[in-house]
C-alpha positions as a Markdown table, in Angstrom:
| # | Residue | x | y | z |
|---|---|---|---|---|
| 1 | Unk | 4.6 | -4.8 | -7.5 |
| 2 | Unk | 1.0 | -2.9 | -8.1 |
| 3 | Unk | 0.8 | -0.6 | -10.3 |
| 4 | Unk | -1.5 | 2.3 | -9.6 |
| 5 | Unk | -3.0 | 4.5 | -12.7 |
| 6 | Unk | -4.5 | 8.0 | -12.4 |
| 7 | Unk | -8.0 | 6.8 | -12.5 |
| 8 | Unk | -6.8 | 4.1 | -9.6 |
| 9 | Unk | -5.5 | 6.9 | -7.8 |
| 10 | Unk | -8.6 | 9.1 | -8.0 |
| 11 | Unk | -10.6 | 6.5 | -7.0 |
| 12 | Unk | -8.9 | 5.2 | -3.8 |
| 13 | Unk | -8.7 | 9.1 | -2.6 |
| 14 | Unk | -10.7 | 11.9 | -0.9 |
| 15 | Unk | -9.1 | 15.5 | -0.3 |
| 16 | Unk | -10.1 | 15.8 | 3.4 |
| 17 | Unk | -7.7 | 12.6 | 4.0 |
| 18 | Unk | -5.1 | 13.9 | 1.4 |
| 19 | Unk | -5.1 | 17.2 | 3.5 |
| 20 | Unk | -4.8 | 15.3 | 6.6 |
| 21 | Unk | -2.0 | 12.7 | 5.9 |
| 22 | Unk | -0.4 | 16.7 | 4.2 |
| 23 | Unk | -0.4 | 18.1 | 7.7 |
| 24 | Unk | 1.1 | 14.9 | 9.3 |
| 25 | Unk | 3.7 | 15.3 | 6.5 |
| 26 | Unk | 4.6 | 18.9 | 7.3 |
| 27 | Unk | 4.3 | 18.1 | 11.0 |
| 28 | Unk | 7.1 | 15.2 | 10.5 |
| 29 | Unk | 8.9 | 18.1 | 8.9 |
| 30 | Unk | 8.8 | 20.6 | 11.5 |
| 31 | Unk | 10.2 | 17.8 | 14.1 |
| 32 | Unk | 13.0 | 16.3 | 12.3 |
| 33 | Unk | 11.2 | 13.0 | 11.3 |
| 34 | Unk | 11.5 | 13.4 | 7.5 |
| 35 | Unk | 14.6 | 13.0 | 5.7 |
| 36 | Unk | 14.2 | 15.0 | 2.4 |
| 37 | Unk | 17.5 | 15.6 | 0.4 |
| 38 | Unk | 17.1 | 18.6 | -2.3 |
| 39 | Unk | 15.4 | 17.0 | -5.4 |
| 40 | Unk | 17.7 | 16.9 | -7.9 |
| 41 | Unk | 16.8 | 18.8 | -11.5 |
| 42 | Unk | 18.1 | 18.1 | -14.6 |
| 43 | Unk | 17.4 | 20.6 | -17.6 |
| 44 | Unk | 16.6 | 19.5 | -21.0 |
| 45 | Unk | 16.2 | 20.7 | -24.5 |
| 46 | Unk | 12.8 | 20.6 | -23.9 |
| 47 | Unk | 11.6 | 20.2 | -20.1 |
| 48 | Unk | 12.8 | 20.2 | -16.6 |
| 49 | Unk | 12.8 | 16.4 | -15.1 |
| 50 | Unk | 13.0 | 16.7 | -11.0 |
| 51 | Unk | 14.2 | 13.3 | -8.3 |
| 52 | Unk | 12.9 | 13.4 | -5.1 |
| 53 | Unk | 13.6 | 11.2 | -2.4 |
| 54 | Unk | 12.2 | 10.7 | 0.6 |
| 55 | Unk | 11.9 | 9.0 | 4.4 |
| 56 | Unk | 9.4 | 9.7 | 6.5 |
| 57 | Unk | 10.3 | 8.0 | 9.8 |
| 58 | Unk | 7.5 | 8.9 | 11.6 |
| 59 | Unk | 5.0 | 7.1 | 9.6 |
| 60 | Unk | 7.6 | 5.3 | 8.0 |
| 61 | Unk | 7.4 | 5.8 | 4.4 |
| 62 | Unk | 9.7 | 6.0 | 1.9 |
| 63 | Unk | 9.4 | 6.8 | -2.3 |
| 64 | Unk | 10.9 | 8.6 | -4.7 |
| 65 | Unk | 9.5 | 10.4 | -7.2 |
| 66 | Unk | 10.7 | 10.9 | -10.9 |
| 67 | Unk | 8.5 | 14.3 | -12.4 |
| 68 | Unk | 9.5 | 15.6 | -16.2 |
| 69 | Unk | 8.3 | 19.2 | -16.2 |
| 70 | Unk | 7.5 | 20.0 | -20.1 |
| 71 | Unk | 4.4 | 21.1 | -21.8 |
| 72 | Unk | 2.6 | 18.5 | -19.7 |
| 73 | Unk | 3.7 | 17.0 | -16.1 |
| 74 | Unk | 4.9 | 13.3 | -16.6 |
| 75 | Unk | 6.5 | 11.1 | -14.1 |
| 76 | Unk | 5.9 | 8.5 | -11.4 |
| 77 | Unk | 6.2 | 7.5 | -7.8 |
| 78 | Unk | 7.8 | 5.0 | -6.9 |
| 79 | Unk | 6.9 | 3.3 | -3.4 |
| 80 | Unk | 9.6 | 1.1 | -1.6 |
| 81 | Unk | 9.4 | -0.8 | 1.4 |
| 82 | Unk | 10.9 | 0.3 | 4.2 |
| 83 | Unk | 12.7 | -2.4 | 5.9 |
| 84 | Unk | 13.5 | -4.3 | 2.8 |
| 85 | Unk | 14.0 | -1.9 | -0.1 |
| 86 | Unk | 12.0 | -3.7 | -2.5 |
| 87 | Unk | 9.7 | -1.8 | -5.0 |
| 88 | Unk | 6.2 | -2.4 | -3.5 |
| 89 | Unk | 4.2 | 0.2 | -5.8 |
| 90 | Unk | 4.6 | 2.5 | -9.0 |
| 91 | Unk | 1.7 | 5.0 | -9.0 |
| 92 | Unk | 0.9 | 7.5 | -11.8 |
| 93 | Unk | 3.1 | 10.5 | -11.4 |
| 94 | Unk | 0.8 | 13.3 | -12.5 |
| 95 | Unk | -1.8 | 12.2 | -10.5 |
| 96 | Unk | 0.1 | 12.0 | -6.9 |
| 97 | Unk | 1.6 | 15.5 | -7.8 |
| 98 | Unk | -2.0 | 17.1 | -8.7 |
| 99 | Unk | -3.2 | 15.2 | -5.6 |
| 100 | Unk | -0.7 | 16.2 | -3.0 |
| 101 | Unk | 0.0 | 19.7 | -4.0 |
| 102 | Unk | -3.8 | 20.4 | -4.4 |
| 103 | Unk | -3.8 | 19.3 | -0.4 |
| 104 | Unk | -1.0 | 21.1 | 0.4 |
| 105 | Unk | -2.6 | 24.7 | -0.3 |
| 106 | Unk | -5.9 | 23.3 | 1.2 |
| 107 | Unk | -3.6 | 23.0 | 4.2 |
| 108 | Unk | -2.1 | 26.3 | 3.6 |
| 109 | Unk | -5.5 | 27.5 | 3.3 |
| 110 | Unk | -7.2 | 26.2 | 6.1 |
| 111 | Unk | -3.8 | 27.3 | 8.3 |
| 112 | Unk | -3.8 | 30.9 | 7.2 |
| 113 | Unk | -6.8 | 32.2 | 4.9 |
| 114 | Unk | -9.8 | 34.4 | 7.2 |
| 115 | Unk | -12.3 | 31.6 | 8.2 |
| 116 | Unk | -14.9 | 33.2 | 6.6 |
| 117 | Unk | -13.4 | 33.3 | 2.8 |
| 118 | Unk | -15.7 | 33.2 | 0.3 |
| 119 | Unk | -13.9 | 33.9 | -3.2 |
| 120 | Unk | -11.5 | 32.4 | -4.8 |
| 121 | Unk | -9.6 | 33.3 | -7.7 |
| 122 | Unk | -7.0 | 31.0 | -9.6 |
| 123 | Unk | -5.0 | 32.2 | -12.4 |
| 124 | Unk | -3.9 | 28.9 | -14.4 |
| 125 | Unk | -6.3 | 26.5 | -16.0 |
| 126 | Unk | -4.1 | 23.5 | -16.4 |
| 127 | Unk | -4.1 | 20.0 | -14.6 |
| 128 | Unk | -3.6 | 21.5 | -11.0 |
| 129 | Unk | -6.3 | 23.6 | -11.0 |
| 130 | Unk | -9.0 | 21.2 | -10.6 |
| 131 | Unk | -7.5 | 19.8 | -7.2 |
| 132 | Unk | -6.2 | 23.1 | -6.1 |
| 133 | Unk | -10.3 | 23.9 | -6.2 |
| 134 | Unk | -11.2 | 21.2 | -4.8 |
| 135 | Unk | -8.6 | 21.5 | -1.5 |
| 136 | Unk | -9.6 | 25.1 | -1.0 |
| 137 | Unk | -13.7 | 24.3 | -1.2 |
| 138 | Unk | -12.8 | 21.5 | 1.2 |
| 139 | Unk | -11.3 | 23.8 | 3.7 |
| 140 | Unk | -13.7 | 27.5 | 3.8 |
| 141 | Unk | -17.3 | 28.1 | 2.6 |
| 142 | Unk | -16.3 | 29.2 | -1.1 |
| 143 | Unk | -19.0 | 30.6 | -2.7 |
| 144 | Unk | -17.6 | 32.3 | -6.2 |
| 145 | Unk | -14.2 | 30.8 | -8.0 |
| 146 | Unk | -13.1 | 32.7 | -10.8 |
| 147 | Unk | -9.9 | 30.8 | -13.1 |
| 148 | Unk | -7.9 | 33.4 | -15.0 |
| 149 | Unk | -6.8 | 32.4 | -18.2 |
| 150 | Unk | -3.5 | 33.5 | -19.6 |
| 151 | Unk | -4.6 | 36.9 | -21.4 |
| 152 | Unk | -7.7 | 37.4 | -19.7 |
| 153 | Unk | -8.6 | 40.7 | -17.9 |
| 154 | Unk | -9.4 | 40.3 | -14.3 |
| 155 | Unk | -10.4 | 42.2 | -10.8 |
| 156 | Unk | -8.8 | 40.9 | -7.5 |
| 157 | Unk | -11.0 | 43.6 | -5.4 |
| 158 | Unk | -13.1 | 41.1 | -3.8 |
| 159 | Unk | -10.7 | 37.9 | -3.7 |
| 160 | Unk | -10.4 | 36.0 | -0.4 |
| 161 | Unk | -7.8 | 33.6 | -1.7 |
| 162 | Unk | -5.8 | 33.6 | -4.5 |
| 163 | Unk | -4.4 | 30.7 | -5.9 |
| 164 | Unk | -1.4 | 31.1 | -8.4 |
| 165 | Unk | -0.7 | 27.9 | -10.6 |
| 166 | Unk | 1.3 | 29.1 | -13.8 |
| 167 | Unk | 5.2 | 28.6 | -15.2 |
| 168 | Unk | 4.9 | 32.7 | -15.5 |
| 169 | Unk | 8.6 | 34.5 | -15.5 |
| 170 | Unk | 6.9 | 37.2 | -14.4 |
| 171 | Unk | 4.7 | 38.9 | -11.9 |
| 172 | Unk | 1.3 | 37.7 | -12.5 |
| 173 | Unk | -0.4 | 41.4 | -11.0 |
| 174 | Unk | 0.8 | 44.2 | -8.6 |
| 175 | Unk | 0.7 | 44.3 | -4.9 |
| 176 | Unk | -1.8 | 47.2 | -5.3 |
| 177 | Unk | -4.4 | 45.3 | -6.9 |
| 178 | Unk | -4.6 | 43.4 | -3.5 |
| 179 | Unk | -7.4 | 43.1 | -1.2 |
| 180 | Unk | -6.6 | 43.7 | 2.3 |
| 181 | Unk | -6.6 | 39.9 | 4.2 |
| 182 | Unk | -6.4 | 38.0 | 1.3 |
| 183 | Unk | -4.5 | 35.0 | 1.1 |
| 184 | Unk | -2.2 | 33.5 | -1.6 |
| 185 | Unk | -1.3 | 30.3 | -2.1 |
| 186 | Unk | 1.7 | 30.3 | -5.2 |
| 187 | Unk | 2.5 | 27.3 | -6.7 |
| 188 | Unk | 3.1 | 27.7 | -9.9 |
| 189 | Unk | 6.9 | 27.8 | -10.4 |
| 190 | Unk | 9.7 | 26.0 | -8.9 |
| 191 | Unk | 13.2 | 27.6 | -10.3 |
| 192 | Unk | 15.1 | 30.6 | -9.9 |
| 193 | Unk | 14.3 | 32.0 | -13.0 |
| 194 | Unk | 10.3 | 32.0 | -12.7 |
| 195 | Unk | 8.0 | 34.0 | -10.7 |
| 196 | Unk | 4.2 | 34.2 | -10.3 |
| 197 | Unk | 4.5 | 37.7 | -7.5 |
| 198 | Unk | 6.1 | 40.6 | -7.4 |
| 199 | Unk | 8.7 | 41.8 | -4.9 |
| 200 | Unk | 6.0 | 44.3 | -2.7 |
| 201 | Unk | 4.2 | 41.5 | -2.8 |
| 202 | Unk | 7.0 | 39.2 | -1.0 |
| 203 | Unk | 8.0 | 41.8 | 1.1 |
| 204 | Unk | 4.9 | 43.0 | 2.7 |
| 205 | Unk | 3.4 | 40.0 | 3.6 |
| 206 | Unk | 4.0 | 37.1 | 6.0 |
| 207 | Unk | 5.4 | 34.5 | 3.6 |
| 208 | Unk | 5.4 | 30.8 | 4.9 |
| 209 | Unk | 7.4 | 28.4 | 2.7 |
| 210 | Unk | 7.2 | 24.0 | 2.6 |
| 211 | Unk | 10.7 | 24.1 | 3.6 |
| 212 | Unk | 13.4 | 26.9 | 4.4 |
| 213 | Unk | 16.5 | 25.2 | 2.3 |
| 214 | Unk | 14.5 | 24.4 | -0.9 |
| 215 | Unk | 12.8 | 27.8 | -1.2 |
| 216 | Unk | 16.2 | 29.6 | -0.7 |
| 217 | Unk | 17.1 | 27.8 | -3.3 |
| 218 | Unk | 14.3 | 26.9 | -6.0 |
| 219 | Unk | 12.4 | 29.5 | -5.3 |
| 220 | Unk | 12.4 | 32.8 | -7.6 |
| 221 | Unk | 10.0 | 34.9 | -5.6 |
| 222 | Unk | 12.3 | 34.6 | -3.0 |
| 223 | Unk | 15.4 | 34.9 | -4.4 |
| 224 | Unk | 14.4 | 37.4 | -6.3 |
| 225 | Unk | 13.0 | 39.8 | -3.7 |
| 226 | Unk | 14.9 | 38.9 | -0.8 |
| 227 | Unk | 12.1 | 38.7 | 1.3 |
| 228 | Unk | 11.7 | 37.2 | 5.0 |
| 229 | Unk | 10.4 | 34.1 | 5.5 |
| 230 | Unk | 8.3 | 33.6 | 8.3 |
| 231 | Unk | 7.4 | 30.4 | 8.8 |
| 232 | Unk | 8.1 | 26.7 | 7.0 |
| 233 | Unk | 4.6 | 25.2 | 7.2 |
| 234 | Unk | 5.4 | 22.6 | 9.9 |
| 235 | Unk | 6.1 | 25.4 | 12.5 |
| 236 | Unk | 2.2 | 26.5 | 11.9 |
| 237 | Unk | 1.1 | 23.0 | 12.2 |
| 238 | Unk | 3.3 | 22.6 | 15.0 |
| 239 | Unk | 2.3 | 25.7 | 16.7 |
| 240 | Unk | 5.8 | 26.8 | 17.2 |
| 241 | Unk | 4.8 | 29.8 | 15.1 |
| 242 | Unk | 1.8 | 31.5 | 14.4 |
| 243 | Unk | 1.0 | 34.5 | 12.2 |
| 244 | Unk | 2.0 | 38.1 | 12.6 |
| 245 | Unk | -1.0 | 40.4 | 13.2 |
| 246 | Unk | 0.9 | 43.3 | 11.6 |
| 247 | Unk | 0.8 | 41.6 | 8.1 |
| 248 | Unk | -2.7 | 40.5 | 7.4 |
| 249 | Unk | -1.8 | 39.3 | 3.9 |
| 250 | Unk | -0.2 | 36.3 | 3.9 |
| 251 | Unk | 1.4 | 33.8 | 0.9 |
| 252 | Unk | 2.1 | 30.5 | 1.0 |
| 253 | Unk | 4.9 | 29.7 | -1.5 |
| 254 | Unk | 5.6 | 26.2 | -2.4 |
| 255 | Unk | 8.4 | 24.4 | -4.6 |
| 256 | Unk | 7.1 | 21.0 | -3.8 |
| 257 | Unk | 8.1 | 18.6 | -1.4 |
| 258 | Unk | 9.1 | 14.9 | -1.2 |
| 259 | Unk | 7.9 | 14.5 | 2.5 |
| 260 | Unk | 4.7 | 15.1 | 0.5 |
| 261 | Unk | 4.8 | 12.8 | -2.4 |
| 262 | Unk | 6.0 | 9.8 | 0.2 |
| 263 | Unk | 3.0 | 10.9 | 2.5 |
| 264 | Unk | 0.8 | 10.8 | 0.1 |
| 265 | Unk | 1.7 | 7.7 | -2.0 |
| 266 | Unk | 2.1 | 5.7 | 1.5 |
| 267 | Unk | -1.9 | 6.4 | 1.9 |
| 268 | Unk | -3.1 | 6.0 | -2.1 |
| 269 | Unk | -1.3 | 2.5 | -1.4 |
| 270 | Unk | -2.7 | 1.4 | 1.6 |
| 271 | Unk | -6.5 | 3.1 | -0.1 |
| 272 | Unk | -5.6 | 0.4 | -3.4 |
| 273 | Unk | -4.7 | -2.7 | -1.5 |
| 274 | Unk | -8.6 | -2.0 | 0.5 |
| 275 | Unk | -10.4 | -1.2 | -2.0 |
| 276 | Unk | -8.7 | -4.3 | -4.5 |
| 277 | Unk | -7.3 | -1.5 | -6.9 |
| 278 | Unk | -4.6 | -1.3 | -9.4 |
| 279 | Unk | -2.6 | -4.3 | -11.4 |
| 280 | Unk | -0.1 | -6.7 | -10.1 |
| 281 | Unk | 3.0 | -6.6 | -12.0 |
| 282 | Unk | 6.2 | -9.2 | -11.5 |
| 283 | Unk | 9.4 | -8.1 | -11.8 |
| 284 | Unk | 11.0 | -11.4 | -11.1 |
């Protein structure tokens, strides 16, 4: 079996590839090719530890993923082979789910942000926010990004994106501090109970999820406002959907995915084994 760290990972990847093999992921999605159960949480005295299983049959790839959710993300991926079930990789969890949700708002962002979007604010300055940069430089001409710092006064007058990337319980600014057009991407938290928008927010704009059954149920923007949902992702990759032209703002609200974490770990792997990364560990 190889074991992959994070500096392995880092090394093997690039995000315009990570935000390719993410829309193959959400487009395996949208047609019925993944097979992703609801991840399984399990609450602590002191964290949240998440499972998340998943098949891709389309590229065929298949890995779960064991994440620990305390006052640092833990965990790791583990990569089996398809055919034979045998453990072929264990790659640093941290890294994979900095990597892959980093390139899933690049997506987002390149599916639904004004082509011409310049700033970009981020309120969170934790481990995602250096990939969530990253995806969104990759995908418009960013000029200007702001991070937001728990505390920290702020303007949102001029923002072309917004990324939110917190554990907040609560709304993180108004709808009226909104710029018309902008675009949010909010991935910050991932249980009923926590919240990074309010509900104007939710309700007035064209909100496309990762997928429909784990945002009804993970997600506390949406529970908590009972807001529409447009659009999973895959159906915009897909092009079964497109965006409404009533609602020029638009959020992308993500719980995390597994399709993702298998997507992504099936390419980090195949990047290692190239480039002669990682260590080779028995288990016989």
């Amino acid at each position: 079996m190889l074991v992959l760290s994070r500096s392995d990972i880092d090394r093997a990847l690039t995000m315009p590839e990570a935000i390719a093999t993410m829309r193959s992921a959400f487009s395996q999605l949208s047609s019925g090719d993944a097979r992703v159960p609801i991840r399984g949480l399990l609450e602590s005295r002191s964290g949240v530890t998440l499972t998340m299983p998943a098949y891709l049959a389309g590229t065929h790839a298949l890995a779960v993923k064991v994440v620990s959710v305390f006052q640092k993300i833990h965990g790791a991926v583990l990569v089996l082979n398809p055919d034979t079930g045998r453990a072929e990789a264990l790659l640093d969890g941290a890294s994979v789910t900095a990597w892959r949700t980093g390139a899933a708002s690049g997506l987002a962002t390149d599916l639904m942000a004004k082509p011409d979007a310049r700033v970009l604010v981020i309120f969170g300055a934790g481990a995602q926010a250096p990939r969530q940069i990253e995806a969104v430089r990759a995908v418009r001409p960013i000029q200007e990004v702001r991070t937001i710092r728990r505390g920290a006064s702020f303007s949102l007058a001029d923002a072309d994106v917004i990324v939110t990337a917190t554990n907040s319980a609560v709304p993180l600014f108004p709808f009226s501090s909104l710029p018309p057009s902008v675009h949010l991407n909010a991935i910050g938290s991932f249980r009923h109970d926590l919240r990074e928008l309010d509900d104007e927010t939710m309700r007035r704009a064209a909100v496309v999820v990762d997928q429909r059954e784990a945002a009804l149920a993970e997600a506390g923007e949406i529970i908590q406002s009972g807001c529409d949902i447009h659009a999973a992702r895959g159906q915009l990759v897909a092009k079964t959907k497109s965006l409404p032209s009533d609602r020029p703002i638009t959020v992308f609200k993500s719980v995390g995915n597994a399709a993702q974490d298998a997507a992504i770990a099936q390419l980090i792997l195949a990047k290692a084994r190239s480039l002669g990364l990682g260590q080779v560990v028995s288990l016989d």
